[in-house]
py3Dmol code that shows the C-alpha trace and the ligand (Angstrom):
import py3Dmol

protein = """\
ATOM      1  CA  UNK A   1      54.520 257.676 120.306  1.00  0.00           C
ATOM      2  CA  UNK A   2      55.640 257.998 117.044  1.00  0.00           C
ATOM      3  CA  UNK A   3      53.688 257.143 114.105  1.00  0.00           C
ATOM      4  CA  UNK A   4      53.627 254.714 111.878  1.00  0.00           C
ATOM      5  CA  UNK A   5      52.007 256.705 109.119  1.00  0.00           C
ATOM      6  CA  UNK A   6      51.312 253.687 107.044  1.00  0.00           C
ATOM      7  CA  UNK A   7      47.794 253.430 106.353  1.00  0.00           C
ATOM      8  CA  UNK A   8      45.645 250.418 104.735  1.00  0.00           C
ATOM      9  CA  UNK A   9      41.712 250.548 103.693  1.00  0.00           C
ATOM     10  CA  UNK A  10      40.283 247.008 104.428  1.00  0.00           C
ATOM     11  CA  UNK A  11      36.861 245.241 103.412  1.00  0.00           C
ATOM     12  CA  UNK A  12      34.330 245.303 106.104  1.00  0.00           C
ATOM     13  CA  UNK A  13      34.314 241.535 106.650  1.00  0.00           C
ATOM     14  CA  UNK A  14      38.262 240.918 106.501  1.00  0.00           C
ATOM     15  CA  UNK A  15      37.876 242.457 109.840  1.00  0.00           C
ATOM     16  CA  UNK A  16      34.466 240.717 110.971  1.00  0.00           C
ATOM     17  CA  UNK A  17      33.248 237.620 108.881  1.00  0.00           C
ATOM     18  CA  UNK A  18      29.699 237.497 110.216  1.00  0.00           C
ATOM     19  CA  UNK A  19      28.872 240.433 108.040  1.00  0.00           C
ATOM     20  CA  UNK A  20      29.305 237.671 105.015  1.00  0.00           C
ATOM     21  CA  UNK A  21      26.224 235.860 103.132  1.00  0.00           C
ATOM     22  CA  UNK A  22      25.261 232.657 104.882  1.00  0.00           C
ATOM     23  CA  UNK A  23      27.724 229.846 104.596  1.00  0.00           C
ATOM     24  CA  UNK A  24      30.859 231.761 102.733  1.00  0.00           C
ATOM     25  CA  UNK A  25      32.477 232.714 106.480  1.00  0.00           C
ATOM     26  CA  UNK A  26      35.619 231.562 106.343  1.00  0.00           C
ATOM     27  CA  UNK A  27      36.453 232.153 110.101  1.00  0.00           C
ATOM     28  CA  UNK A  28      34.553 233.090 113.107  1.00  0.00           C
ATOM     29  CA  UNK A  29      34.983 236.537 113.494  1.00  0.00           C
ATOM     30  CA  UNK A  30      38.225 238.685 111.848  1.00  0.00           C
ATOM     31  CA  UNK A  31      40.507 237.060 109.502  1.00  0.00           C
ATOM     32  CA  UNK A  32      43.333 236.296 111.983  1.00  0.00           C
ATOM     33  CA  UNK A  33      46.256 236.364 109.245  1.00  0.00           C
ATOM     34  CA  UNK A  34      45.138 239.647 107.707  1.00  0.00           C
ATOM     35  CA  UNK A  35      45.343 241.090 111.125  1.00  0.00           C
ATOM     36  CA  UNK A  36      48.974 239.949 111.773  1.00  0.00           C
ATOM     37  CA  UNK A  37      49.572 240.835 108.570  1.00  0.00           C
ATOM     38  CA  UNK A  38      49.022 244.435 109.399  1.00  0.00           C
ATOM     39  CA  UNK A  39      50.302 243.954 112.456  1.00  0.00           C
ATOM     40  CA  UNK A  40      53.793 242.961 111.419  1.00  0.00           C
ATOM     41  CA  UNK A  41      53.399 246.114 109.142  1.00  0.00           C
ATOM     42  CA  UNK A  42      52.685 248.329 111.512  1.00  0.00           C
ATOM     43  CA  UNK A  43      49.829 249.567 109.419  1.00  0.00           C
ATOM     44  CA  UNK A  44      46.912 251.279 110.367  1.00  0.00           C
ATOM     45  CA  UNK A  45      43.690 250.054 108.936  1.00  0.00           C
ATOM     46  CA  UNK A  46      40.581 252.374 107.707  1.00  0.00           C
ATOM     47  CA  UNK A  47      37.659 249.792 107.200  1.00  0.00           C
ATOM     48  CA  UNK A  48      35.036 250.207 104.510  1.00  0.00           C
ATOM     49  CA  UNK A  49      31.761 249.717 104.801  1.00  0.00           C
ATOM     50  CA  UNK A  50      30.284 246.863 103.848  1.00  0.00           C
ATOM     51  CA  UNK A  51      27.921 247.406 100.885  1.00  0.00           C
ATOM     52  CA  UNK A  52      25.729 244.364 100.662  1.00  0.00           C
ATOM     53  CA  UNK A  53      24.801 245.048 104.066  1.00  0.00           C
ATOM     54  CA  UNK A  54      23.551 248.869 103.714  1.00  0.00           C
ATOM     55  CA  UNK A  55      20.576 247.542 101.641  1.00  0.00           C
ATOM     56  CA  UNK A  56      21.000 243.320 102.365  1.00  0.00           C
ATOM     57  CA  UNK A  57      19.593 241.516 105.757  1.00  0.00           C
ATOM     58  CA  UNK A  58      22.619 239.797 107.130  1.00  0.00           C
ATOM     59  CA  UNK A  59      21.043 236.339 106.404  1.00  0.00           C
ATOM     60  CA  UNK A  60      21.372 236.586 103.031  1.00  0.00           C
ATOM     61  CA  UNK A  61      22.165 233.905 100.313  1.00  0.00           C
ATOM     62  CA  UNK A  62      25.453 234.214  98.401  1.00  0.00           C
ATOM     63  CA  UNK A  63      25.020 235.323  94.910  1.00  0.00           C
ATOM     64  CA  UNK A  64      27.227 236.162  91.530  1.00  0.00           C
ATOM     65  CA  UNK A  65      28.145 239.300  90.116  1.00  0.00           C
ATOM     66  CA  UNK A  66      25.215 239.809  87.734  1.00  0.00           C
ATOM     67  CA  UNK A  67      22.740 239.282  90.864  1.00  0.00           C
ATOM     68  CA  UNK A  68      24.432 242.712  92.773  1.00  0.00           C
ATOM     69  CA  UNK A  69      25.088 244.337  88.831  1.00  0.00           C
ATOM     70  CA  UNK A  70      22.304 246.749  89.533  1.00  0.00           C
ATOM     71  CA  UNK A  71      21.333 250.178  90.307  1.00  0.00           C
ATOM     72  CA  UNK A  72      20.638 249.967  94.130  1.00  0.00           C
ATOM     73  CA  UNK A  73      24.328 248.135  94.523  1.00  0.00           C
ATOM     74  CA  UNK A  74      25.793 250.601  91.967  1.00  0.00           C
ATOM     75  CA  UNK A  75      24.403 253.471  93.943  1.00  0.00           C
ATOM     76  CA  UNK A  76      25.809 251.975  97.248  1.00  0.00           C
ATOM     77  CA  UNK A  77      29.004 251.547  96.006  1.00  0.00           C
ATOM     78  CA  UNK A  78      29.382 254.999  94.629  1.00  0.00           C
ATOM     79  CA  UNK A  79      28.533 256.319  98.032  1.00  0.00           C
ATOM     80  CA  UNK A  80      30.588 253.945  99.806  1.00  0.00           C
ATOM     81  CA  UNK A  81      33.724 254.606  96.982  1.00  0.00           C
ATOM     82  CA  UNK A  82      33.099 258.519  97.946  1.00  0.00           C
ATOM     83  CA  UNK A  83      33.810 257.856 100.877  1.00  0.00           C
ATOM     84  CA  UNK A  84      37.036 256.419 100.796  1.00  0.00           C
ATOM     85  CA  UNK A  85      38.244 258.656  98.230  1.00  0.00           C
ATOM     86  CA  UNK A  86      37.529 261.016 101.008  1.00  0.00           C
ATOM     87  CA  UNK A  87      39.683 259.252 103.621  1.00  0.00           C
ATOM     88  CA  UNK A  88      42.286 258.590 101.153  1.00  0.00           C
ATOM     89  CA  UNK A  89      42.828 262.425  99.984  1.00  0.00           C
ATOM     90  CA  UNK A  90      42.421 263.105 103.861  1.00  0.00           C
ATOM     91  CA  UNK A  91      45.578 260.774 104.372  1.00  0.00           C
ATOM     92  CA  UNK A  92      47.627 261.710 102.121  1.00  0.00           C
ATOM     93  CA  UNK A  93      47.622 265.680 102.073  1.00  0.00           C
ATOM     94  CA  UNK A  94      48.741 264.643 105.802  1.00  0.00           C
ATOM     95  CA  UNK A  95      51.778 262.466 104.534  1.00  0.00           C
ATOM     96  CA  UNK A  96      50.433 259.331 105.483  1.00  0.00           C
ATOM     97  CA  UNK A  97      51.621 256.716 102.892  1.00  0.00           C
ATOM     98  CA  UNK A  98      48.090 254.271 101.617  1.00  0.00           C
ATOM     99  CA  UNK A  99      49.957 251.045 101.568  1.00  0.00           C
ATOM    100  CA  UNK A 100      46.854 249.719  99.670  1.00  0.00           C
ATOM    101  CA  UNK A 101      42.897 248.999  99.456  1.00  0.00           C
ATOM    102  CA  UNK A 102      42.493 245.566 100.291  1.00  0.00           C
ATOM    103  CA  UNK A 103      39.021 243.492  98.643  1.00  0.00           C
ATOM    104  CA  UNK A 104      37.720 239.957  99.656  1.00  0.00           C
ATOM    105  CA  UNK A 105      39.083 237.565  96.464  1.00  0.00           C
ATOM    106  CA  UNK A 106      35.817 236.062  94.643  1.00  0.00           C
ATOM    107  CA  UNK A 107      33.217 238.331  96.404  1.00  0.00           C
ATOM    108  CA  UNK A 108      30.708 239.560  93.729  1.00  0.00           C
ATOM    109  CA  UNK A 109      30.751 243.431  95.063  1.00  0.00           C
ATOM    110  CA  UNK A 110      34.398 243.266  97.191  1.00  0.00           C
ATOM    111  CA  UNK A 111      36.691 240.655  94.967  1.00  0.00           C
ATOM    112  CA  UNK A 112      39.176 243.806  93.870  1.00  0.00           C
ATOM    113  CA  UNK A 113      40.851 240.571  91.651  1.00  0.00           C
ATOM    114  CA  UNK A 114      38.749 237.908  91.729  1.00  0.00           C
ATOM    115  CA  UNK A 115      34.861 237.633  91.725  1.00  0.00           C
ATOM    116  CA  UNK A 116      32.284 234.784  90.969  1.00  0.00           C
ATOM    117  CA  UNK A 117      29.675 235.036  87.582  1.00  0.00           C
ATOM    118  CA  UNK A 118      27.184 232.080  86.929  1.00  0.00           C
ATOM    119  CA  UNK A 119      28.561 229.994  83.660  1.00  0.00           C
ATOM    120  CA  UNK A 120      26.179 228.585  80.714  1.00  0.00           C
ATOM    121  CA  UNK A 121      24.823 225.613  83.148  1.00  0.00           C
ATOM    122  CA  UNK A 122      23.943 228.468  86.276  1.00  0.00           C
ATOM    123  CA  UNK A 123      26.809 227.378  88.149  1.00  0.00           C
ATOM    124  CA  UNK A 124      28.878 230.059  89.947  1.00  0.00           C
ATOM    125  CA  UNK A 125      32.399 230.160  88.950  1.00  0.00           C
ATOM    126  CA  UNK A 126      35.409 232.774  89.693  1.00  0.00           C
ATOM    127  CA  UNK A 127      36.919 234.489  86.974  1.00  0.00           C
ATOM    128  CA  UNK A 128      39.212 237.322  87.042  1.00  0.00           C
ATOM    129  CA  UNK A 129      37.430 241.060  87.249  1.00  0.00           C
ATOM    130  CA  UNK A 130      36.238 242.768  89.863  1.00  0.00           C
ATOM    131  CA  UNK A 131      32.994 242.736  91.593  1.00  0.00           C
ATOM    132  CA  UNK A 132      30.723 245.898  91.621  1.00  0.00           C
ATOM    133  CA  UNK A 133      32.064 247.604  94.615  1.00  0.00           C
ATOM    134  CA  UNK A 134      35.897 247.804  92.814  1.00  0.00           C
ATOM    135  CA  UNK A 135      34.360 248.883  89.881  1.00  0.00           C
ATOM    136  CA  UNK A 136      33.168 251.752  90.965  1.00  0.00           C
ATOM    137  CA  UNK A 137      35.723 252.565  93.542  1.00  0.00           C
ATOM    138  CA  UNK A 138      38.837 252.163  90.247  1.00  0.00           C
ATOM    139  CA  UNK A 139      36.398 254.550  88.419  1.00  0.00           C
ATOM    140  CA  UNK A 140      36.410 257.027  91.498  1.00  0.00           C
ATOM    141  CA  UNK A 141      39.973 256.163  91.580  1.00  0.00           C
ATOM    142  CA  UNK A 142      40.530 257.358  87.981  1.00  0.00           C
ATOM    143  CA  UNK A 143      38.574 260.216  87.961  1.00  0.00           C
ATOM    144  CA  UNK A 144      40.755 261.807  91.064  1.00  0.00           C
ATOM    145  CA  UNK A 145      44.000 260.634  89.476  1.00  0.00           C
ATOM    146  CA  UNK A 146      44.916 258.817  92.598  1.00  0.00           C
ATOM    147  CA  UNK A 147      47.358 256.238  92.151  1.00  0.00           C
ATOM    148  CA  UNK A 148      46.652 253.252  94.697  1.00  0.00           C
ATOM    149  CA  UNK A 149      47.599 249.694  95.108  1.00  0.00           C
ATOM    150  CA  UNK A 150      44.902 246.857  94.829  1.00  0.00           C
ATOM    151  CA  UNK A 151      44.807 243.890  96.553  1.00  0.00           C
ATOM    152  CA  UNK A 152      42.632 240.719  96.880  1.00  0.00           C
ATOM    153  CA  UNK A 153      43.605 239.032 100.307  1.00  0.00           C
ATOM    154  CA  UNK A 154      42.592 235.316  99.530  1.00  0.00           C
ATOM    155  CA  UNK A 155      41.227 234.523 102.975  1.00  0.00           C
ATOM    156  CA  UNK A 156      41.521 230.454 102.270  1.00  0.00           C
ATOM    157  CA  UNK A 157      44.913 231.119 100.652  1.00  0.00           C
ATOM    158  CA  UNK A 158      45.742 233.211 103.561  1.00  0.00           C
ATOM    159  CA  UNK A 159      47.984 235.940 101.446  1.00  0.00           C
ATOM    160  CA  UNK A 160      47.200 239.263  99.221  1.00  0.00           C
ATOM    161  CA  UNK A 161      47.265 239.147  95.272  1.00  0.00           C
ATOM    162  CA  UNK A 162      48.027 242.235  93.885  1.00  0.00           C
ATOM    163  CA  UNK A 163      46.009 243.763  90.954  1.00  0.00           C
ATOM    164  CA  UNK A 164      47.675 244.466  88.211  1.00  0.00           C
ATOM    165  CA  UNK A 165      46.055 247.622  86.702  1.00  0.00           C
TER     166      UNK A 165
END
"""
ligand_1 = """\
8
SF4
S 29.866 242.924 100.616
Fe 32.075 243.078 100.863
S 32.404 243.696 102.980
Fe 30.309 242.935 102.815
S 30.437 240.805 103.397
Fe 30.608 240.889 101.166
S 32.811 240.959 100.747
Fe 32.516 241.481 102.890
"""
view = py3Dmol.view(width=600, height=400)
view.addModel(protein, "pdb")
view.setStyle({"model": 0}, {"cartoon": {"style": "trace"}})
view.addModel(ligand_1, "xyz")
view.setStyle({"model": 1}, {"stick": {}})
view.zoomTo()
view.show()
C-alpha cells in the first residue's frame, strides 16, 4: 500500500474528550469532524500527550491560563514539546510532509490560537495567545528552526484556524 506520507500531530483530547476538565467535553469520545477531517486528507495523525493529565486527576475543574502558568506545567510541557520535536525531525528526515500541529482553541495549556485568562471581575474570558503547552512547544519550535503550521481546531465551530506566526 502506498503511503500517504502526510503526517498531522493532534491534541490528546481531539482524539478522546474524556481526558478534558469536568464539564468542557464537547463530545463523547473523539471529535468526529476532526477525524473525517483527516480522513478526507488522508493524513496520518501522531497524538500528543496530554499535559494536564501527566500531573492533573482526570476530574479536574477547568481553569485559565495563569492557573497552569507555572513551573510543574512549564516543565511538562517542555518534556511533552521534546517530544514532538522528536517525532517531527523523525518525520521529516524520512520525507514525510507535517501537514500541521493541531491545539484545542481556548484551552489554557493546548489553545495553539485561542486560550481563556480571568478578566478584572475573575471571569474567564478567551483572548488570542496561546496557552502554556504552545508556548513552549513555538519556543522548541524556534530554537530547531523548524518551520510548522499551527492550528486551533474549534471543536464547537467544527473547523481549524490557522495561526498566523
Ligand atoms: S491539556 Fe490539552 S490535551 Fe489535555 S485535555 Fe486539555 S486541551 Fe486536551
Amino acid at each position: 500500500m502506498e503511503r500517504s506520507k502526510k503526517i498531522i500531530f493532534a491534541t490528546h483530547c481531539l482524539l478522546n474528550q474524556n481526558a478534558r476538565a469536568q464539564t468542557v467535553a464537547k463530545c463523547p469520545g473523539a471529535v468526529k469532524e476532526f477525524l473525517a477531517f483527516c480522513l478526507v486528507n488522508n493524513y496520518g495523525i501522531v497524538p500528543i500527550d496530554c499535559p494536564q493529565l501527566m500531573f492533573e486527576p482526570l476530574r479536574r475543574k477547568p481553569q485559565t491560563k495563569e492557573y497552569y502558568d507555572n513551573l510543574i506545567t512549564r516543565k511538562v510541557s517542555r518534556e511533552v514539546a521534546q517530544k514532538v520535536i522528536k517525532q517531527i525531525k523523525l518525520y521529516q528526515k524520512n520525507k514525510y510532509r507535517i501537514e500541521g500541529v493541531y491545539g484545542v482553541e481556548g484551552s489554557p495549556t493546548c489553545g495553539a490560537v485561542r486560550t481563556h485568562i480571568r478578566n478584572q471581575q475573575g471571569k474567564p474570558i478567551s483572548v488570542k495567545a496561546p496557552g502554556i503547552f504552545f508556548e513552549e512547544l513555538e519556543k522548541a519550535l524556534r530554537r530547531q528552526r523548524l518551520k510548522v503550521k499551527i492550528y486551533d481546531w474549534d471543536i464547537q465551530a467544527k473547523k481549524r484556524i490557522l495561526k498566523n506566526v
